[in-house]
C-alpha positions as CSV (number, residue, x, y, z in Angstrom):
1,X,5.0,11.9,2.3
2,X,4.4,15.8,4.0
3,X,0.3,15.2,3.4
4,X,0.0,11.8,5.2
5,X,-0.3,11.5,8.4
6,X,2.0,8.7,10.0
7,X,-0.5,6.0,11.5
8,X,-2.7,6.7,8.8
9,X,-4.2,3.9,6.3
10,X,-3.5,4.3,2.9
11,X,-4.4,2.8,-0.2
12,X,-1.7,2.0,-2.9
13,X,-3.4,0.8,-6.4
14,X,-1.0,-1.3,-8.7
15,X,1.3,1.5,-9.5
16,X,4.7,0.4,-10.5
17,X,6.2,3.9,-9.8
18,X,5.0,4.2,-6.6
19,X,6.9,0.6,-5.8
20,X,10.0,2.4,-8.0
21,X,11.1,4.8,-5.9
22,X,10.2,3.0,-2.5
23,X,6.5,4.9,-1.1
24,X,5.5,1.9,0.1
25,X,8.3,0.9,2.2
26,X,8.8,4.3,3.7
27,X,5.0,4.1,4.4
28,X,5.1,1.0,6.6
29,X,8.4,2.0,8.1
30,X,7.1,4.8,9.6
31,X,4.2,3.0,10.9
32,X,1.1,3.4,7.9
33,X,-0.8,0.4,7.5
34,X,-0.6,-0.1,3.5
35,X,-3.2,-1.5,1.7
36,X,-1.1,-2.6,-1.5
37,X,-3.6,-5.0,-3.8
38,X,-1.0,-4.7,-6.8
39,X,1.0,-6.9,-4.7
40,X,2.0,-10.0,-6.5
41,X,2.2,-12.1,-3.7
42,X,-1.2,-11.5,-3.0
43,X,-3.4,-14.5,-4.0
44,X,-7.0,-13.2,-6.5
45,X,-8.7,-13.6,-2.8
46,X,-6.5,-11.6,-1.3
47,X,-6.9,-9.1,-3.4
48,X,-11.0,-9.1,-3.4
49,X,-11.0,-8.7,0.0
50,X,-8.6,-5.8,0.3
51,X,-10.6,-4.2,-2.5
52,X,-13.6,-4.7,-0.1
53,X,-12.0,-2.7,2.9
């Protein structure tokens, strides 16, 4: 969390440790935009399009 800068966009691939021990809520409650495509409430569109950004 030191090395990312809050505000900054970041990128989380389909890791399940990363959603284990809670990155990606600490990212967005600090105020990162999180680009999660391993979501699984993301629809296959969804996902191509994030992938695209």
């Amino acid at each position: 969390m030191n090395i990312i800068p809050g505000g900054a966009s970041v990128g989380i691939p389909g890791s399940i440790t990363v959603r284990e021990i809670g990155v990606i809520e600490k990212l967005k409650e600090r105020g990162n935009t999180v680009f999660h495509h391993g979501d699984p409430s993301l629809s296959p569109e969804d996902k191509r399009k994030m992938l695209k950004n």
